[in-house]
C-alpha positions in Angstrom: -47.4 -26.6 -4.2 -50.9 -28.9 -3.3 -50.7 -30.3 -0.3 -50.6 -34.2 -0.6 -48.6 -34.1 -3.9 -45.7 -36.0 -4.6 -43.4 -33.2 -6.7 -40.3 -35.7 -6.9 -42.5 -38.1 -7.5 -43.8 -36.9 -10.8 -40.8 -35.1 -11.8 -39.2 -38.5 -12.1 -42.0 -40.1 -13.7 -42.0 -37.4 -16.5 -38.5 -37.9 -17.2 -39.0 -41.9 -17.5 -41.3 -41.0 -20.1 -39.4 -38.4 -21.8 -36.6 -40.8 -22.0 -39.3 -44.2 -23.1 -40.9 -41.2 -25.8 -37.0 -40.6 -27.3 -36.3 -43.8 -27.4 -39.7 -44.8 -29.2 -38.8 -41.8 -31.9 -35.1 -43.5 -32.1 -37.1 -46.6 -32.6 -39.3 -45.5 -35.1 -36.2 -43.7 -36.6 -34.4 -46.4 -36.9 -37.1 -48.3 -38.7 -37.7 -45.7 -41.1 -33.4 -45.4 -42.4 -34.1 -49.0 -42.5 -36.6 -48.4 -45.0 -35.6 -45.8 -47.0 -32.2 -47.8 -47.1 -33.4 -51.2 -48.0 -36.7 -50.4 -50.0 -38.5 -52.6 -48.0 -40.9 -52.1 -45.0 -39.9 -54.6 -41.7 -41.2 -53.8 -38.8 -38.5 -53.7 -35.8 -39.7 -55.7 -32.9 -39.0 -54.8 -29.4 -37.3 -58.3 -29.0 -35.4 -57.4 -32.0 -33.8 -53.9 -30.9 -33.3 -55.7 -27.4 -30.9 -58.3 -29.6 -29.4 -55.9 -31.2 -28.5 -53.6 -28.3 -27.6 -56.4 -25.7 -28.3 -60.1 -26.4 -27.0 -61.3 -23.7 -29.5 -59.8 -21.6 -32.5 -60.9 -23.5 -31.4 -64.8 -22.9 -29.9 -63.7 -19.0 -33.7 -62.1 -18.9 -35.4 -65.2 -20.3 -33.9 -67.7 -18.2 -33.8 -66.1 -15.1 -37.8 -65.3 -15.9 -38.6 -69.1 -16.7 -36.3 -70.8 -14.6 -36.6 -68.6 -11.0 -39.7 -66.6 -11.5 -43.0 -67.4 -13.5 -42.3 -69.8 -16.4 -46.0 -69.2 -17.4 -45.2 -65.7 -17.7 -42.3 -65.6 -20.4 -44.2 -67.3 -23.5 -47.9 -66.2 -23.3 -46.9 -62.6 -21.8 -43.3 -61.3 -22.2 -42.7 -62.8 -25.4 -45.8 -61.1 -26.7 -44.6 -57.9 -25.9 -41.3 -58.4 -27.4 -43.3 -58.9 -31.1 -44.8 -55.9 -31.3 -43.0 -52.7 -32.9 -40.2 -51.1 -30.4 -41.9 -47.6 -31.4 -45.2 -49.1 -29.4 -43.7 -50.6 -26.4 -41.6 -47.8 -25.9 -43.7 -45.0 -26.6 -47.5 -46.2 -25.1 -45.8 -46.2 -21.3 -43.7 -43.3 -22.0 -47.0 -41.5 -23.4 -49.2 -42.7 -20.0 -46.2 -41.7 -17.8 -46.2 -38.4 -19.7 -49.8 -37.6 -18.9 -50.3 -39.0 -15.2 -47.3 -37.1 -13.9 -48.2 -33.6 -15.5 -47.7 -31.0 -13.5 -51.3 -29.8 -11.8 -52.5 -27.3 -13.7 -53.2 -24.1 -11.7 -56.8 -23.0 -10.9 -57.3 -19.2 -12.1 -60.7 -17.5 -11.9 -63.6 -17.6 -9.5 -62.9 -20.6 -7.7 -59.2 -19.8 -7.0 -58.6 -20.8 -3.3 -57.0 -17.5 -1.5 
């Protein structure tokens, strides 16, 4: 192992994003039946899969967000997030996590340390 490298560090981070990337492809899944079933094309929202999995932690996060944090932060911010497709907000962090905590690749050649 590299010295100065956080191996527990990145292992967790690449299974965070494993789990964000199979929940984006359950996402994106799940809007696909939807459209095969219905004949119709809706986009699921974040906020809307958040509903249908636990409501009552979409209003608990809401209120505890505008009433003890930073009102300002719900409407312009949060609630921005939670309109855009559950495939995105799932997948773009799970994608970034992915890719920052790769494994280092290993040096072969020339300029191999000994």
């Amino acid at each position: 192992p590299q010295a100065g490298r956080d191996r527990g560090g990145e292992m967790i981070g690449r299974s965070i994003g494993a789990l964000l990337l199979f929940a984006a492809l359950g996402a994106a899944g799940y809007e696909i039946f939807m459209w095969v079933a219905s004949g119709a094309h809706e986009i699921v929202s974040a906020g809307g899969l958040w509903y249908l999995i636990h409501r009552s932690s979409l209003n608990a996060a809401q209120a505890i967000t505008q009433r003890y944090l930073f009102p300002w932060l719900w409407d312009p911010a949060i609630a921005w997030v939670l309109v855009q497709p559950a495939w995105a907000v799932l997948g773009l962090p799970g994608l970034a996590l992915a890719a920052i905590c790769r494994p280092a690749r290993k040096v072969r050649g020339i300029f191999r340390k000994h």
